[in-house]
Backbone atoms as SQL, in Angstrom:
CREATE TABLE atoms (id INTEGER PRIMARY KEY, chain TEXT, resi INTEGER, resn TEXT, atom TEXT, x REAL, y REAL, z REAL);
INSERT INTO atoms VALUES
  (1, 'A', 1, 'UNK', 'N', 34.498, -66.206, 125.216),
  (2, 'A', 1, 'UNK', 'CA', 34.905, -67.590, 125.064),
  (3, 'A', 1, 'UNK', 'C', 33.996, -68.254, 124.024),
  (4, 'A', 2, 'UNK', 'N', 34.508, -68.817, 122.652),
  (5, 'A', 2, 'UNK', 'CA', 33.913, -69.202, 122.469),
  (6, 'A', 2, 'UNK', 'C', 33.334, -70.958, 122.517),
  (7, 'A', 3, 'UNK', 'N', 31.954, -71.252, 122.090),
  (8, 'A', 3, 'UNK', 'CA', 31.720, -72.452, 122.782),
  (9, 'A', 3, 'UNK', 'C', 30.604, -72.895, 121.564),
  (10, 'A', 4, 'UNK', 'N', 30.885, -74.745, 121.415),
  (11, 'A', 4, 'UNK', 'CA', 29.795, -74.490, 120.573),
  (12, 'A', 4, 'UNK', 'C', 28.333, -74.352, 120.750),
  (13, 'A', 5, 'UNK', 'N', 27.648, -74.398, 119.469),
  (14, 'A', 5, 'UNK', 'CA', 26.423, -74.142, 119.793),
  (15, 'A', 5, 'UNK', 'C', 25.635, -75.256, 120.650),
  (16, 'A', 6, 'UNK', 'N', 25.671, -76.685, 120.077),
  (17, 'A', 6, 'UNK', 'CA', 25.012, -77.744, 120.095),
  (18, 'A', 6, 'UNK', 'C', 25.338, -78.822, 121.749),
  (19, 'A', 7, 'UNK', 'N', 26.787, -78.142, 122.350),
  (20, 'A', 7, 'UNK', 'CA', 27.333, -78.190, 123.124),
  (21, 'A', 7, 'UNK', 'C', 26.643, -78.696, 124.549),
  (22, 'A', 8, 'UNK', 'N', 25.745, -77.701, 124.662),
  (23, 'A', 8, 'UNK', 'CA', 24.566, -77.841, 125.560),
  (24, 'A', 8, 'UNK', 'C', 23.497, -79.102, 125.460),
  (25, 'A', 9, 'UNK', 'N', 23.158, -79.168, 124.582),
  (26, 'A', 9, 'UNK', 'CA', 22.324, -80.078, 124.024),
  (27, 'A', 9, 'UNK', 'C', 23.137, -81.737, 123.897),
  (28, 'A', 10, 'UNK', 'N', 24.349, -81.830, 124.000),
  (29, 'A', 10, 'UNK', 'CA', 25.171, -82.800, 123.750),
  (30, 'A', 10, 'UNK', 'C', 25.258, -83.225, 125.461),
  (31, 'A', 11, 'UNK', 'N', 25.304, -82.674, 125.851),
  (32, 'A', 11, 'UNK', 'CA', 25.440, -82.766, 127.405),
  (33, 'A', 11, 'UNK', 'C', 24.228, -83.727, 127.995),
  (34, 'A', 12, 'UNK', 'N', 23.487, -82.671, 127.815),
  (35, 'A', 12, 'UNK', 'CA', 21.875, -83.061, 127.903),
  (36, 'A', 12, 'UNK', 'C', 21.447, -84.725, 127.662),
  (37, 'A', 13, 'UNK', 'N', 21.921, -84.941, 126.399),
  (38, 'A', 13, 'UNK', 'CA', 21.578, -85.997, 125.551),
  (39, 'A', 13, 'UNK', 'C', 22.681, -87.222, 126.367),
  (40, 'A', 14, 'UNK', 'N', 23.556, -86.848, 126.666),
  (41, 'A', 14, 'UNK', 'CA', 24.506, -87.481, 127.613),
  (42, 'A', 14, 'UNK', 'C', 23.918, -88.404, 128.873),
  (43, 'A', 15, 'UNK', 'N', 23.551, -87.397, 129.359),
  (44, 'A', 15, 'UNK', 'CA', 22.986, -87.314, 130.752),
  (45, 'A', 15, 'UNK', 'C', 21.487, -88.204, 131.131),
  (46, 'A', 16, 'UNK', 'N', 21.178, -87.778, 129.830),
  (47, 'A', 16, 'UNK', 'CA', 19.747, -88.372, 129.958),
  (48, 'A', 16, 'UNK', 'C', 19.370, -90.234, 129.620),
  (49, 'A', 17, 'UNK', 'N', 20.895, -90.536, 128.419),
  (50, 'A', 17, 'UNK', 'CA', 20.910, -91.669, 128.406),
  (51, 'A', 17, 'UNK', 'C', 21.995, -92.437, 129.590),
  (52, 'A', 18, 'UNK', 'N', 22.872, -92.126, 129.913),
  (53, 'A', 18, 'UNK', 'CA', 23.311, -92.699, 131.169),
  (54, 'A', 18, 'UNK', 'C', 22.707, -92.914, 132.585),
  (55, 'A', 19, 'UNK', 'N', 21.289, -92.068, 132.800),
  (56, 'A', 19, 'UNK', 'CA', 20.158, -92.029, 133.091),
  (57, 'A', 19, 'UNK', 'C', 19.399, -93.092, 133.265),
  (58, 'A', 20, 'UNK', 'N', 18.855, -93.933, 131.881),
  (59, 'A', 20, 'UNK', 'CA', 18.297, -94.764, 131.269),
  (60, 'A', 20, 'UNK', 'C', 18.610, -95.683, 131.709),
  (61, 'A', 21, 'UNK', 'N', 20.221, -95.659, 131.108),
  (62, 'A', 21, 'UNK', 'CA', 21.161, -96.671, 131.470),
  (63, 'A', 21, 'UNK', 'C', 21.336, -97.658, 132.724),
  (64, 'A', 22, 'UNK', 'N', 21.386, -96.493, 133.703),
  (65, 'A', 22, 'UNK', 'CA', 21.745, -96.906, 135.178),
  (66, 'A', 22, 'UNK', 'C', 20.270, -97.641, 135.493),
  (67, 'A', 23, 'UNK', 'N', 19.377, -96.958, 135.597),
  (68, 'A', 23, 'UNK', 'CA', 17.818, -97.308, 135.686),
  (69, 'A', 23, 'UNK', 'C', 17.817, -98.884, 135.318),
  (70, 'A', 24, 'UNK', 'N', 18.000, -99.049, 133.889),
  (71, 'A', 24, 'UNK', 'CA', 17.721, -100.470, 133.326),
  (72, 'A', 24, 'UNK', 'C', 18.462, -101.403, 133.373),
  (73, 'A', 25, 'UNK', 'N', 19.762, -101.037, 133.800),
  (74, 'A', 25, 'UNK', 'CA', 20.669, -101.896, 134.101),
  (75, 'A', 25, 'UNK', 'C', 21.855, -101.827, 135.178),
  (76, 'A', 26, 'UNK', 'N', 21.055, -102.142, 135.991),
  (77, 'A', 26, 'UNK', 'CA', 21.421, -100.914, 137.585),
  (78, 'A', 26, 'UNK', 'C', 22.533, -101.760, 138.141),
  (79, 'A', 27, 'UNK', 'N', 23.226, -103.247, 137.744),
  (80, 'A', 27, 'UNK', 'CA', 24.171, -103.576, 137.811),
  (81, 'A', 27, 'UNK', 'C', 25.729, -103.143, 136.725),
  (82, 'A', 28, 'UNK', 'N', 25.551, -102.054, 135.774),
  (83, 'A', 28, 'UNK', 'CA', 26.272, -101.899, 134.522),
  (84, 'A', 28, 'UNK', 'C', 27.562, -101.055, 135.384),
  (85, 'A', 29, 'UNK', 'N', 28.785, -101.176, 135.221),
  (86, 'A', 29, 'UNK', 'CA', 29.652, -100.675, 135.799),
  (87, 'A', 29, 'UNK', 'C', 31.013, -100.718, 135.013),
  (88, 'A', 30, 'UNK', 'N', 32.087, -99.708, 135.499),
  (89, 'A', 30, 'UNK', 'CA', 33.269, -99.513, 134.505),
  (90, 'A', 30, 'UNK', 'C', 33.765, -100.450, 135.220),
  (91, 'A', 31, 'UNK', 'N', 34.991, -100.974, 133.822),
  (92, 'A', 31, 'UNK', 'CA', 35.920, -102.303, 133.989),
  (93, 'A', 31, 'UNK', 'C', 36.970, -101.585, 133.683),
  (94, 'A', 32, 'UNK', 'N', 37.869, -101.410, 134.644),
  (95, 'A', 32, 'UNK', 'CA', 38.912, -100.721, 134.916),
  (96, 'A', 32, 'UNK', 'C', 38.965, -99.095, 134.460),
  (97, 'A', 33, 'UNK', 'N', 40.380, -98.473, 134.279),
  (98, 'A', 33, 'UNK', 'CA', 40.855, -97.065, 134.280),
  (99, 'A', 33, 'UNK', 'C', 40.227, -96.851, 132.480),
  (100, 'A', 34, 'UNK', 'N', 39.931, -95.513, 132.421),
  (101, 'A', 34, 'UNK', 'CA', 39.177, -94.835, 131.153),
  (102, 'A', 34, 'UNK', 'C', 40.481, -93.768, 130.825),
  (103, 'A', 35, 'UNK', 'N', 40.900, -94.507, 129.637),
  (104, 'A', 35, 'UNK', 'CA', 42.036, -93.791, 128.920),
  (105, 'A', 35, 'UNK', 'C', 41.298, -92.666, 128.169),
  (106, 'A', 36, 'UNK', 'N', 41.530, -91.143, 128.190),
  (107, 'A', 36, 'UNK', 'CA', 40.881, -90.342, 127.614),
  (108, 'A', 36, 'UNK', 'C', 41.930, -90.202, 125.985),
  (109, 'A', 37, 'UNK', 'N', 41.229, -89.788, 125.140),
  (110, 'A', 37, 'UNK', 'CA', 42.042, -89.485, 123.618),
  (111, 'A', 37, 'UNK', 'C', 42.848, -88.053, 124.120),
  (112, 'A', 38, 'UNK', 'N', 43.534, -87.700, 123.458),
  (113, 'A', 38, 'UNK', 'CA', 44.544, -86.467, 123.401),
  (114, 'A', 38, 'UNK', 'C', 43.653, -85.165, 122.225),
  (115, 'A', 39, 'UNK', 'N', 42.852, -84.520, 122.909),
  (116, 'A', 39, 'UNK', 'CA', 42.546, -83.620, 121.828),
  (117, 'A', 39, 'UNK', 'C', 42.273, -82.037, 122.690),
  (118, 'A', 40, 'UNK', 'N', 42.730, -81.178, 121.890),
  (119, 'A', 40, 'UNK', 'CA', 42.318, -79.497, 123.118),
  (120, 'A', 40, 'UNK', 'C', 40.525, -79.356, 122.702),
  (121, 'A', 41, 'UNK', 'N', 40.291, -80.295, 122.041),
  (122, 'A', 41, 'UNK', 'CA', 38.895, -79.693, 121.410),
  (123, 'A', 41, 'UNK', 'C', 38.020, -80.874, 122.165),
  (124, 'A', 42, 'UNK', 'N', 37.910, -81.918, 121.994),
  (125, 'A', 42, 'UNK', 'CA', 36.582, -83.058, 122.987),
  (126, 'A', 42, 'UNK', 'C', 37.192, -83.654, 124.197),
  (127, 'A', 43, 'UNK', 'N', 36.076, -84.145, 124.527),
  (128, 'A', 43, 'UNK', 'CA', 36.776, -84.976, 125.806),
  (129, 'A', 43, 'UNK', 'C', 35.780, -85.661, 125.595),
  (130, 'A', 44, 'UNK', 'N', 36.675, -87.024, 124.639),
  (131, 'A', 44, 'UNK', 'CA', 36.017, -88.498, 124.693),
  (132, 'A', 44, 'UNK', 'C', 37.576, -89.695, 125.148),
  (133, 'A', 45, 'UNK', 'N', 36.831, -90.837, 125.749),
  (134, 'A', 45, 'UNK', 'CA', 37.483, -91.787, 125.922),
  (135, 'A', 45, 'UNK', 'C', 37.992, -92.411, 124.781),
  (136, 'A', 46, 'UNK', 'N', 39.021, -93.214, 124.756),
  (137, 'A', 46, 'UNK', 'CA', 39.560, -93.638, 123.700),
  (138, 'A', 46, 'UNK', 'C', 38.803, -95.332, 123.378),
  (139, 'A', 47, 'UNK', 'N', 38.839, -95.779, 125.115),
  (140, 'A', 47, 'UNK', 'CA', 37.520, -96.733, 124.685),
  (141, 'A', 47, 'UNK', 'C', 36.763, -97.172, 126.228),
  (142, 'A', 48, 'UNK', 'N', 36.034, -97.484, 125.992),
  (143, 'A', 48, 'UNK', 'CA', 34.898, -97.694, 127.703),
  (144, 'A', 48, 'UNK', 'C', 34.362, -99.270, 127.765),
  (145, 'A', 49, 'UNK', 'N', 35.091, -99.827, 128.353),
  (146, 'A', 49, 'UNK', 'CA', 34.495, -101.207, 129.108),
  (147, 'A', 49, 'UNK', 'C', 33.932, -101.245, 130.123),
  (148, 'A', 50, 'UNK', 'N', 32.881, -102.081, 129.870),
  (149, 'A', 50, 'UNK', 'CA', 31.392, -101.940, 130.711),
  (150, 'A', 50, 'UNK', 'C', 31.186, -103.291, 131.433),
  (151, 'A', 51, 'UNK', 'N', 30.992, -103.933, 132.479),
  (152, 'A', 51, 'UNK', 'CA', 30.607, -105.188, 132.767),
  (153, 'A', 51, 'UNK', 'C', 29.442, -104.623, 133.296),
  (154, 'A', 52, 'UNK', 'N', 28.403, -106.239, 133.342),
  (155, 'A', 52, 'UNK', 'CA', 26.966, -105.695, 133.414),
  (156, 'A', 52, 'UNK', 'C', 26.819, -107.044, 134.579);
């Protein structure tokens, strides 16, 4: 299977700022349903609303 390289590290980097995130702003929360984009290759949202 292949997978990319940096893949791992993207994760990581993910994780560690949503992390941060929650920590410093421990009221920050999703504002409604998270429409994902249409792609076989990422899985990103198309857009993310945040109330704090």
């Amino acid at each position: 299977m292949h997978a990319c390289p940096g893949a791992q590290l993207a994760r990581e980097q993910v994780r560690a700022t949503l992390e941060v995130l929650s920590r410093e702003l421990p009221g920050l929360r999703l504002e409604g349903p998270v429409e994902m984009l249409p792609s076989l290759i990422h899985r990103s949202p198309a857009e993310l609303f945040l109330t704090w």
